[in-house]
C-alpha positions, 0 to 999 in steps of 0.5 A: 482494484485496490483505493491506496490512501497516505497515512504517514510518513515518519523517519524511517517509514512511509505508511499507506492504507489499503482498500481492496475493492473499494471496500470500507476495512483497510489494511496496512503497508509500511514502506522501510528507508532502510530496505527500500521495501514495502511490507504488509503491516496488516491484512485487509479483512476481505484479502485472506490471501494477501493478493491485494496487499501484494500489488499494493507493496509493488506500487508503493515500492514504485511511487517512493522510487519515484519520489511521488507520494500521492495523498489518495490514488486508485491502483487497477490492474488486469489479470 
């Protein structure tokens, strides 16, 4: 479970925190115009191996494709 929280968003960026587990440290992802690709800006203390980062990129991907940026939402998922 990732909590996903708006940022920013500037001329070439859309950036978002991420909250693995509801967890109080975020980290980072930047979404680039230019790519059409979200990227980790910066790993969330508890995500050592970045798997939390990586869904957070996919769904980020997904809301700007869609035009929808939502100010907070919660990501689940089932392994």
């Amino acid at each position: 479970m990732n909590r996903l929280i708006f940022r920013e968003i500037n001329k070439s960026s859309i950036i978002y925190l991420y909250y693995p587990q509801g967890e109080e440290v975020s980290g980072e992802i930047e979404y680039l115009f230019s790519d059409k690709k979200a990227r980790i800006s910066k790993k969330a203390r508890n995500d050592e191996f970045g798997y939390f980062a990586y869904k957070a990129t996919l769904m980020i991907e997904e809301c700007a494709g869609k035009n929808n940026l939502p100010l907070q939402f919660t990501q689940e998922w089932f392994n």
